[in-house]
C-alpha positions as CSV (number, residue, x, y, z in Angstrom):
1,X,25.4,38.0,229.9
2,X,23.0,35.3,231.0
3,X,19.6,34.6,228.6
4,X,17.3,36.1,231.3
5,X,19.4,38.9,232.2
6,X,19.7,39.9,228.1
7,X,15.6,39.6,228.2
8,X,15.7,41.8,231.2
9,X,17.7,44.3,229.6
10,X,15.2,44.0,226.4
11,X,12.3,44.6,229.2
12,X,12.9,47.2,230.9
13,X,12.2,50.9,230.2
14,X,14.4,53.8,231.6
15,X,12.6,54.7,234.9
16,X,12.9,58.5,234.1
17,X,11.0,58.3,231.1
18,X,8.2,56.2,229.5
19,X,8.1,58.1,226.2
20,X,5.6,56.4,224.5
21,X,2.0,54.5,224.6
22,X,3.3,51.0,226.3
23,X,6.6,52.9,227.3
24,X,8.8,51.8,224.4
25,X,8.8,51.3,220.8
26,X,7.5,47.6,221.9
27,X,4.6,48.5,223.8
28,X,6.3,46.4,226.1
29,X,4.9,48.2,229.3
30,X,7.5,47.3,232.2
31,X,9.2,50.3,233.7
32,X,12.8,49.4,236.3
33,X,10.2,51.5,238.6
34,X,10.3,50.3,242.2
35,X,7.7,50.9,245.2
36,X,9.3,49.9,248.5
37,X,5.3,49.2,249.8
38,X,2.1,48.1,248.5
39,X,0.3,51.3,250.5
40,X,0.3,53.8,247.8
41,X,-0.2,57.5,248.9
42,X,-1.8,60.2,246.4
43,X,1.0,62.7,246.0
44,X,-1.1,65.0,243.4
45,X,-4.2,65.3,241.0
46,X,-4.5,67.7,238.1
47,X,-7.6,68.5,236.6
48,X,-7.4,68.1,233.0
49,X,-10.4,69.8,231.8
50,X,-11.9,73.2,232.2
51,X,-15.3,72.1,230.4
52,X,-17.1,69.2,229.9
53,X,-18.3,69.0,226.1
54,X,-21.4,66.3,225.5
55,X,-20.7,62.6,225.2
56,X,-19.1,61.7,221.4
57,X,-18.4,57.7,220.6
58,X,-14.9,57.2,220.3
59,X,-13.7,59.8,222.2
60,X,-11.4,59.6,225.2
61,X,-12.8,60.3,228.3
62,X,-10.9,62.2,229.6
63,X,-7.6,62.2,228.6
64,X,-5.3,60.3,226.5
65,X,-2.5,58.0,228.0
66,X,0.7,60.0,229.4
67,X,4.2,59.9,229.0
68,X,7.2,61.4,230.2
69,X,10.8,62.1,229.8
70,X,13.7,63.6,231.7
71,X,14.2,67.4,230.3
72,X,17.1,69.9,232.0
73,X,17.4,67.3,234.9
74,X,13.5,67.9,235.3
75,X,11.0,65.0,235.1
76,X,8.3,66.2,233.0
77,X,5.0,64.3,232.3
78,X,2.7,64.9,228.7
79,X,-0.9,64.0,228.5
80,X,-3.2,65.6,225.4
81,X,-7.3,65.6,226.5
82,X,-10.6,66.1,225.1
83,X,-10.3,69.6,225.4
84,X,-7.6,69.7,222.4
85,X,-5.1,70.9,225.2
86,X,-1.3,68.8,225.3
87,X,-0.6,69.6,228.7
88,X,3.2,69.9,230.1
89,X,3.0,69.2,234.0
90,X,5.7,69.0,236.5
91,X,6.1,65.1,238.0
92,X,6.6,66.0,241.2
93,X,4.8,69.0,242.0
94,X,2.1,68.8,240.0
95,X,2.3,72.3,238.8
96,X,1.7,72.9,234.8
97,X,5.1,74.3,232.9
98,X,3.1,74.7,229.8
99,X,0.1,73.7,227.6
100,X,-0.1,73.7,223.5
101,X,-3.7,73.7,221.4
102,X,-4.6,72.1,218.6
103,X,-7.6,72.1,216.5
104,X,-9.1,68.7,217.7
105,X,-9.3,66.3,220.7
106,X,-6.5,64.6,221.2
107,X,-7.5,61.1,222.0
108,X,-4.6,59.2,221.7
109,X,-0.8,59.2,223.8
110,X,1.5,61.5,222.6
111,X,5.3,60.3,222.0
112,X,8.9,61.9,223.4
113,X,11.9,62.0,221.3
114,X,15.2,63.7,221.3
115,X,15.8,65.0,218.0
116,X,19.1,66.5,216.8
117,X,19.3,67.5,220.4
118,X,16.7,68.8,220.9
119,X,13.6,67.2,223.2
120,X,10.2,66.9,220.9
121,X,6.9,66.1,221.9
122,X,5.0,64.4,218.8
123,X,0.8,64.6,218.8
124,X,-1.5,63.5,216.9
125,X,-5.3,65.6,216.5
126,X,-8.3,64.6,215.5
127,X,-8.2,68.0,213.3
128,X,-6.2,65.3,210.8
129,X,-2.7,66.9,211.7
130,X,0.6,65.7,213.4
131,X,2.2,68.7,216.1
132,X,6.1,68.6,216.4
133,X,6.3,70.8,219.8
134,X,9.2,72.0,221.7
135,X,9.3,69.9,225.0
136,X,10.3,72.6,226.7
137,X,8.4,75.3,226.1
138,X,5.5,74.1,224.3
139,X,6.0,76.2,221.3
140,X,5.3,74.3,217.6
141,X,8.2,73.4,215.6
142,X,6.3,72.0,212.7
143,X,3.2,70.8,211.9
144,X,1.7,68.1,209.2
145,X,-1.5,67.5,207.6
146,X,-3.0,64.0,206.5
147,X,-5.6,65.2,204.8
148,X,-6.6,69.1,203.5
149,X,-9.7,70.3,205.2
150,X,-12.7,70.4,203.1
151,X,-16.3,70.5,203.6
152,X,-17.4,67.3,203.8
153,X,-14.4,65.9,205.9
154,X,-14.6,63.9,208.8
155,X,-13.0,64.3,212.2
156,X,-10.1,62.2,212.0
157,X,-9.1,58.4,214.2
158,X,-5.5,58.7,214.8
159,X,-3.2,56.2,216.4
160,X,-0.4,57.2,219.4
161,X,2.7,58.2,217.4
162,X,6.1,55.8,218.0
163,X,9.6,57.2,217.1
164,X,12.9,54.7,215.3
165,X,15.8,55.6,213.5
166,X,15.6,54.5,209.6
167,X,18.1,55.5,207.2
168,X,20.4,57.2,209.8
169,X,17.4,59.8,211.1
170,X,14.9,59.7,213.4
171,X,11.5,59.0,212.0
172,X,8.0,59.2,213.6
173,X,6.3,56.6,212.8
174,X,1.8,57.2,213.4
175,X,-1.5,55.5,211.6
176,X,-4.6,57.5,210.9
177,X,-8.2,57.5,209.8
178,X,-9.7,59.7,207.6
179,X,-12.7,60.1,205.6
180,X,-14.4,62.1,203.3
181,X,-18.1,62.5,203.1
182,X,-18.9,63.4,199.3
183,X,-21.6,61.6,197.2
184,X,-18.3,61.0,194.4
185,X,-15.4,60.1,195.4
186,X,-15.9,59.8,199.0
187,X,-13.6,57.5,200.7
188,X,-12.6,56.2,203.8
189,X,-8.7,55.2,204.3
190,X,-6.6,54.2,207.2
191,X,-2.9,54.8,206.4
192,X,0.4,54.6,207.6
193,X,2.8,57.4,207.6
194,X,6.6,57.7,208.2
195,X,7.6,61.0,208.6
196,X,11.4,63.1,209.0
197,X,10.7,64.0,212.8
198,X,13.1,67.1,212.2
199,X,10.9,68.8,209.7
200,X,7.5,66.6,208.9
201,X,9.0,65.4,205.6
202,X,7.0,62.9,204.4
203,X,9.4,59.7,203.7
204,X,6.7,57.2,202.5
205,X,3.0,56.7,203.3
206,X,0.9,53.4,202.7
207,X,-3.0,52.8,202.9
208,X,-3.5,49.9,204.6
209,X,-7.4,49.7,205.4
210,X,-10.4,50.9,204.9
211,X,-10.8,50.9,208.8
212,X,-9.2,52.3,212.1
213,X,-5.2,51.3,212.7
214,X,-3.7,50.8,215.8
215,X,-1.2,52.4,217.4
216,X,2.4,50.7,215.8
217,X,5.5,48.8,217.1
218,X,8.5,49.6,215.8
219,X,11.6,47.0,216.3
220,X,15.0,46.5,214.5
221,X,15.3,42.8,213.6
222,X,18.8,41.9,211.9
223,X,19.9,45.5,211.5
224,X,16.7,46.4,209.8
225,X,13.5,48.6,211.2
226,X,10.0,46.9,211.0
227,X,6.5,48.2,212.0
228,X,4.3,46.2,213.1
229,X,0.6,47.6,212.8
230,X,-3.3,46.1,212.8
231,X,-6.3,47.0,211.6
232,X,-9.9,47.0,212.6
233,X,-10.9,45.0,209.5
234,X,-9.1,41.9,211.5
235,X,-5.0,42.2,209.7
236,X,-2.0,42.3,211.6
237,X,0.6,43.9,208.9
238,X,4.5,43.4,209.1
239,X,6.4,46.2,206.6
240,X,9.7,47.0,206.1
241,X,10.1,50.2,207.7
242,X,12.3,51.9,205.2
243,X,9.5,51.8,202.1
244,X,6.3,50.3,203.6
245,X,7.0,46.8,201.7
246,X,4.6,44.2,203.1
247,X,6.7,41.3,204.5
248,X,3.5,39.2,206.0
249,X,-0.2,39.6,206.9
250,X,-1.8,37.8,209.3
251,X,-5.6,38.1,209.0
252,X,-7.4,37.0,212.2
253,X,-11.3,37.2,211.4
254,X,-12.1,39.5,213.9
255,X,-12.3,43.4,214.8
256,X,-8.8,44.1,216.4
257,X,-8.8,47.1,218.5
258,X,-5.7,46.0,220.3
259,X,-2.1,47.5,219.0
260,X,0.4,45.0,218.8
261,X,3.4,44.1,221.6
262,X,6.6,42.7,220.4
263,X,9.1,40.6,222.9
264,X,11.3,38.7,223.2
265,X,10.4,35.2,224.2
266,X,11.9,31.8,224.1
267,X,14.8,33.2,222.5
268,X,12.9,34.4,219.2
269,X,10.8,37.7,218.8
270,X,7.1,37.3,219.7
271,X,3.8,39.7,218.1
272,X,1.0,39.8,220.3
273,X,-2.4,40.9,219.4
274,X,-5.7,40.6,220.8
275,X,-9.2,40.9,218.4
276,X,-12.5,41.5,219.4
277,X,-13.6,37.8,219.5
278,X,-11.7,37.6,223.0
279,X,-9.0,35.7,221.2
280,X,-5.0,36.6,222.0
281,X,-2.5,35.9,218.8
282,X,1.1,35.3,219.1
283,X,2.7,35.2,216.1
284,X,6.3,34.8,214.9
285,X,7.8,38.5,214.2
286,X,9.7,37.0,211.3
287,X,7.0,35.3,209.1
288,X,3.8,35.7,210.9
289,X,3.3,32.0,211.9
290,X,0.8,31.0,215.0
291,X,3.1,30.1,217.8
292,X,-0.4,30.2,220.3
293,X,-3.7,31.2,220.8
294,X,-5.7,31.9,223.6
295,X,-9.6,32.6,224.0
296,X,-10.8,35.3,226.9
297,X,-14.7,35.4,227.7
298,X,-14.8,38.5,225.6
299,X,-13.0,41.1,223.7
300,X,-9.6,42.0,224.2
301,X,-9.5,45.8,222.8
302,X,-6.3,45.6,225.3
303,X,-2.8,45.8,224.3
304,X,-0.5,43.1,226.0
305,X,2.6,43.6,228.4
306,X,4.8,41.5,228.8
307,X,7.1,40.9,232.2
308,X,9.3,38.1,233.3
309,X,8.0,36.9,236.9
310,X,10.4,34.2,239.0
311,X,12.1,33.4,235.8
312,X,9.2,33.1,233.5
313,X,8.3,35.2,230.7
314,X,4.2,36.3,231.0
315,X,1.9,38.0,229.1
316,X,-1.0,40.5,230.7
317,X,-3.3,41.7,229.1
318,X,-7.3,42.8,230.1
319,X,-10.8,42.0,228.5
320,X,-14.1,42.9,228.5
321,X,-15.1,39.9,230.3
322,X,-13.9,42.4,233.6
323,X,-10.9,40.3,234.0
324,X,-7.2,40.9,233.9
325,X,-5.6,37.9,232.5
326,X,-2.2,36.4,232.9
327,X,-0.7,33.8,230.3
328,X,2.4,31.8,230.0
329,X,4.6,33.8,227.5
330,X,5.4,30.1,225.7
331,X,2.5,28.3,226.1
332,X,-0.3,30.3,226.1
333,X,-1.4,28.7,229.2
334,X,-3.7,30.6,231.8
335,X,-1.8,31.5,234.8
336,X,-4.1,33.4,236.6
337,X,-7.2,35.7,236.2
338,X,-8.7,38.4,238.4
339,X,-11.7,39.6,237.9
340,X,-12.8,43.5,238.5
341,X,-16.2,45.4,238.5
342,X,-16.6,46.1,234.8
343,X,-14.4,45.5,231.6
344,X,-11.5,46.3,231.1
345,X,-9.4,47.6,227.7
346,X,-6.5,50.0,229.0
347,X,-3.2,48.1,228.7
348,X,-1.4,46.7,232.3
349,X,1.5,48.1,233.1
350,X,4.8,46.4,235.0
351,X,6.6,47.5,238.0
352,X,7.9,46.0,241.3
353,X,6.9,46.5,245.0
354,X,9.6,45.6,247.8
355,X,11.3,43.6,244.9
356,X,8.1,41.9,243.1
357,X,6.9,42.3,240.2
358,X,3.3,43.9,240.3
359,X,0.3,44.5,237.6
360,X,-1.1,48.0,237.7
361,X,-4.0,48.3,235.3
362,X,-7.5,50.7,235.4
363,X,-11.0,48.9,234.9
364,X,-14.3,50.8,233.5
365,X,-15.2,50.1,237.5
366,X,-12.9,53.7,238.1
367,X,-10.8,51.9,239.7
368,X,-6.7,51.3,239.6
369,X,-5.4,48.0,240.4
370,X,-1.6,47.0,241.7
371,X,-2.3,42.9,241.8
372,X,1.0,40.4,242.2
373,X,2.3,39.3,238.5
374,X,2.6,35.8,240.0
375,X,-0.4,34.9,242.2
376,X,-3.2,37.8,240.5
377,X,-3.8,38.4,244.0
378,X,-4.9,41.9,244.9
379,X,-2.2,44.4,246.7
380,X,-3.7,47.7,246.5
381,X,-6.5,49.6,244.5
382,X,-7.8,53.0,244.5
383,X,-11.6,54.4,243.1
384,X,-11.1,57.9,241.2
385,X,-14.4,59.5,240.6
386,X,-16.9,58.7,238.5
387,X,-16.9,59.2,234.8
388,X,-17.5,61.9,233.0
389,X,-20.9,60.3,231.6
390,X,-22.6,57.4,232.7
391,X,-22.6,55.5,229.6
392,X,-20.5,54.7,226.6
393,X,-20.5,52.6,223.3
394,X,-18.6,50.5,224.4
395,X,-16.1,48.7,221.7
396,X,-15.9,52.6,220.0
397,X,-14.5,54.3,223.1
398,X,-10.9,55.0,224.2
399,X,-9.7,54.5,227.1
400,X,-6.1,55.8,228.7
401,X,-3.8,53.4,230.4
402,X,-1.5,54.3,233.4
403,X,1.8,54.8,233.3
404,X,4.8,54.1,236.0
405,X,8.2,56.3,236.1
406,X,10.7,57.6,238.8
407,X,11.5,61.1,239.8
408,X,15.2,62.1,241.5
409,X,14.4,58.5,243.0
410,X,11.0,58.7,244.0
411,X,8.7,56.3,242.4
412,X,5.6,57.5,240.7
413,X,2.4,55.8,239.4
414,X,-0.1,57.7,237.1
415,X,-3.5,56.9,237.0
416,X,-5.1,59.2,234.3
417,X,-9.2,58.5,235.2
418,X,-12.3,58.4,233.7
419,X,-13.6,61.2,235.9
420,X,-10.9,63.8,234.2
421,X,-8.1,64.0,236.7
422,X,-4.6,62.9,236.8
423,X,-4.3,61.0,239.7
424,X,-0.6,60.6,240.7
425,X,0.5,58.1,243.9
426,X,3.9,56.8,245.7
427,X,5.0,55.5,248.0
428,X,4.6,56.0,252.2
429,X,8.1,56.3,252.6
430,X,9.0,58.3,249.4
431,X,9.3,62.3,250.1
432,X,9.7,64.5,247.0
């Protein structure tokens, strides 16, 4: 197997499923998902709310990123929302199958797993507890809490879960805030847990911050697991993912809101990170060395993808400066920018039209943009409504990021939007 056919095959997510925030352990965010034009077609919408609570910073509006998985030969897609609701919908018709409550918003992309046979939907609440559900029916397996309620607890800031095997069993892997208002010992604590996703056993936990985490990588280096996670006080940690051991740090010196990517590139494994100063770190996955740097016009709360295009590994990402940027995967080097109607911190996603590869990424404009991953230039774009409120903290809200998968062949994008739908699209010549 060729160099760029191995990368390829590192690349690519299974079309039926994108089972995770970024679509795989990597947060890689290229799905083998292929349009066969540029004139996408609204195939369904789902509305995602039944009431609209008042504006909170930090909270998703309106739901959190999807994902989806192939269960009984049926495509199903996963999306959690502000009204504490993980909803179960059918991919092609739209139609719910079921939907599971829990006792907070859910903010934050939900992950897919088949465990011990059986298919597992993993979420995280702000009510400070991790869900195991039942993929196909919605019903709770188990259930985990971070931290015991009290009265002076905080809503808690959790990260999108990510599943790897360590140790021979599969583990689900999530960070979380929590905080505790008490005038002794109060305390505020992001931490990092690794838990038995057949029962919630609790394998190893590690405080890493005082601050928000991201959501984490997970990637097997050598035959061993690592997670790769940052931290809003500025850190980018690599541990050893069967005790927590710190391997290397990288501080940065700014806010990072960004979770990190891993890829492959140049023939050695690549982190890349964005921070709040606009700057984009990529950083050797083995020791945590600068490799390159690049400086947007503003902050880049989004989390890179990473695609090959003619041969040549590139790195996408969006800012706050409004712009979708595009970067040479070796270099650093700006390959093109497009700029949108207001900033931008959803991550891109990767697919191809008539053979292509194409950009799809969401602005703070309420709009969804398919541009070329070669040229920037602009294919297709489509305006949802407008959002839920008219104004926003921004740097403390969350935003949702599309997703792209395939259904008995048809090819599906998902556009969850700020005005509270799902907006789902193919393709003119696609019938379901």
């Amino acid at each position: 197997m060729s160099f760029l056919a191995l990368l390829l095959l590192i690349l690519t997510v299974d079309p039926t499923g994108w089972h995770t925030f970024g679509g795989n352990p990597c947060h890689i965010g290229f799905a083998d998902v292929e349009f066969s034009s540029g004139d996408l077609r609204l195939l369904w919408s789902f509305d995602l709310g039944k009431h609209v609570w008042r504006y909170t910073r930090g909270t998703n509006v309106w739901s959190t990123s999807p994902v989806a998985a192939e269960v009984d030969g049926r495509v199903l897609i996963f999306v959690g929302a502000y009204d504490r609701n993980l909803y179960c919908i059918d991919a092609l018709s739209g139609k719910e199958v079921w939907e599971f409550t829990t006792g907070g918003s859910l903010n934050f992309a939900p992950a897919f797993a088949w465990v011990k046979g059986e298919p597992t939907l993993f979420v995280v609440s702000s009510d400070r507890t991790v869900y195991a559900v039942g993929a196909r029916d919605g019903v709770r397996k188990w259930c985990y809490e971070t931290q015991p309620w009290s009265y002076t607890i905080c809503e808690a800031v959790a990260s999108s879960p990510v599943t790897g095997e360590i140790g021979g069993r599969t583990v689900l892997i999530f960070g979380i805030w929590n905080s505790d208002r008490r005038p002794v010992k109060g305390f505020q604590r992001g931490e990092l847990f690794v838990l038995d996703a057949s029962n919630g056993e609790k394998l190893w936990s590690k405080v890493l911050s005082s601050t928000y985490l991201s959501s984490p990588a997970y990637v097997s280096m050598g035959d061993s697991p690592f997670i790769f996670i940052s931290s809003a006080d500025g850190n980018l940690y690599c541990l050893r993912g069967e005790t927590g051991e710190e391997i290397w740090r990288f501080t940065t010196g700014s806010e990072i809101r960004s979770s990190p990517t891993v890829a492959e590139i140049g023939g050695r494994r690549v982190v890349l990170v964005g921070t709040r100063f606009g700057t984009l770190y990529a950083l050797d996955a083995e020791n945590g060395g600068l490799i390159w740097s690049y400086k947007a016009g503003h902050a880049i709360d989004s989390t890179p993808a990473v695609g090959v295009v003619k041969g040549r590994t590139m790195v996408f990402f969006g800012s706050c400066d409004r712009a979708v940027h595009a970067v040479d995967g070796k270099t650093g080097r700006r390959l093109w920018r497009y700029i949108t109607g207001k900033y931008i911190t959803a991550q891109p996603i990767l697919g191809r039209i008539k053979g292509r590869v194409v950009v799809f990424i969401s602005s703070l404009d309420d709009k969804i943009y398919a541009l070329d991953g070669g040229s920037g230039k602009l294919i297709w774009s489509y305006k949802g409504g407008g959002r839920l409120w008219p104004y926003e903290t921004r740097g403390e809200n969350l935003w949702s990021s599309p997703i792209l998968l395939a259904s008995k062949g048809v090819p599906l994008l998902l556009f969850p939007s700020y005005d509270g739908r799902l907006y789902v699209f193919t393709d003119l010549m696609s019938q379901p």
